[in-house]
N, C-alpha and C positions, 0 to 999 in steps of 0.2 A: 421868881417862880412862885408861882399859885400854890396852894394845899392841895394835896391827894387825899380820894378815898382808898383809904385802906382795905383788902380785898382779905382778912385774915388770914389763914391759913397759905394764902397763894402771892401775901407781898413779899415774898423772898424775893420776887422773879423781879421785879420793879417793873422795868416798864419793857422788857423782851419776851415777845410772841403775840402782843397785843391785847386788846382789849376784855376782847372776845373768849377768847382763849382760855384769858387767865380766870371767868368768869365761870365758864366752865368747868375747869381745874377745881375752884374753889366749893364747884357743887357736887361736885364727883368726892372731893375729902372729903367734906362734912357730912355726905351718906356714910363712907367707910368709917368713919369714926362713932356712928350715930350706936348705939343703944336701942337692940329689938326683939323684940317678944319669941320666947322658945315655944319652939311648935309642939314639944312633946310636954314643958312643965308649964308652959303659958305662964312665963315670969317674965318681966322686961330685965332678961342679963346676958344678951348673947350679942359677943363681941368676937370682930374679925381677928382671927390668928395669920392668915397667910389669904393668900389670893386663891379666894373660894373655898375659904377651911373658917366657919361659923363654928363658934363653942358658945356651950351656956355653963355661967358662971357658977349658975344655983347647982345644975341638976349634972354637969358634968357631958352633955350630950353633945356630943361633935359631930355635926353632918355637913354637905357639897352646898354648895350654895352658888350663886353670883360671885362676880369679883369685886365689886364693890356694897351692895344689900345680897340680904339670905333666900330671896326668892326674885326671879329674873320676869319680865312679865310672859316670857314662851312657857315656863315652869309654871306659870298659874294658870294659864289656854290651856295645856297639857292636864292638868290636875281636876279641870271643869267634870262635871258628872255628865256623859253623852247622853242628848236625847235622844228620844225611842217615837 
């Protein structure tokens, strides 16, 4: 057998559900775990608590967010300023 690339986070799985999949999987953790900027103290410390529960570490501000990042892209269309 040949070397694999290691897929980080997602080579638990080895080689079930495929390729694709796990490629996926791997891009989806590495958001959730990723380190992003508080909207109220504009610090880069706000890390996920639960699915869809963002806290910032600095300033203590817990708000809804995405289940995976703190802002979803319907949440930034919704947020646009309407033209006139």
């Amino acid at each position: 057998m040949g070397k694999t690339k290691k897929l980080g986070p997602v080579a638990r799985f080895r080689e079930r559900g495929g390729a694709s999949l796990r490629k996926v999987r791997a891009e989806i953790e590495r958001l959730a775990k990723q380190v992003y900027e508080c909207p109220k103290c504009e610090a880069r410390a706000v890390k996920r608590q639960s699915v869809g529960i963002w806290k910032c570490k600095k300033c203590g501000y817990t708000f809804a967010g995405g289940a995976y990042t703190p802002t979803t892209k319907i949440g930034v269309i919704v947020k646009k300023p309407k033209e006139t």
